[in-house]
N, C-alpha and C positions, 0 to 999 in steps of 0.2 A: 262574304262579298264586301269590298268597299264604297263609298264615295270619298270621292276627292274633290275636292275647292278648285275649281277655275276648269281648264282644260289640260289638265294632265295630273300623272302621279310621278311626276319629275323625280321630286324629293323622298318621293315614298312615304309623306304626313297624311292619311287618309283621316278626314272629318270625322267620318264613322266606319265602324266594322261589327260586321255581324255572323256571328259564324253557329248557328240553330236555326234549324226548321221551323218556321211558324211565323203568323205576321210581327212587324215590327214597326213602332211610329218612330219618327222622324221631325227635329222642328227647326225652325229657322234656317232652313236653306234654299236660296231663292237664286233662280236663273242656271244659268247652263251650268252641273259637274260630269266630273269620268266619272261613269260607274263601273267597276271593275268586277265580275263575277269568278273568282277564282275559289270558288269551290271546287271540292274535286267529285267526283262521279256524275250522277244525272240531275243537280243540282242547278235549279232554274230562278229567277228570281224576275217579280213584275211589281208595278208600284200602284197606288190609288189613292184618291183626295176621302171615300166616303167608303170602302171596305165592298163595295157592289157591285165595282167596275173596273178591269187593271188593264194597265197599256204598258208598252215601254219592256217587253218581254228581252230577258235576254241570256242564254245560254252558259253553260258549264266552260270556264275556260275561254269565254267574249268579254268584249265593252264596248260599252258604247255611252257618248254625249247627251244628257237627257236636259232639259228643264224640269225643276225640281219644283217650279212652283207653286204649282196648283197640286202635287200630293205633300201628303204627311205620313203614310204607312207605305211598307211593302212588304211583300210577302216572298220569303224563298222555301219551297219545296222539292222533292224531287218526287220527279216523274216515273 
């Protein structure tokens, strides 16, 4: 799965990529990105500030606009 800087993957420079199972920290990225889940099979990914609580769930093959600022980890698994 990616993040992308601003509102789009226009150019296809994603911030970050992550592509394993397991949580992931994240730093310095603040305010609205795409986040692009293009994993393939049942591969889910959700985000968290403190590992105890995750929001911003989002689907195999989705994206969606998150604010990025109050987490530093996410976690992608499959279901």
């Amino acid at each position: 799965m990616c993040i992308y800087d601003g509102d789009g993957w226009w150019e296809n420079n994603p911030t970050h990529a992550f592509y394993s199972y397991g949580v992931h920290r994240f730093y310095g990225q603040y305010g609205e990105h795409r986040v692009f889940n293009n994993q393939y099979g049942d591969a889910w990914v959700a985000f968290s500030q403190d590992g105890s609580s995750w929001a911003s769930i989002i689907g195999p093959g989705l994206w969606d606009d998150v604010d990025l600022t109050d987490y530093n980890m996410l976690e992608l698994w499959e279901r």
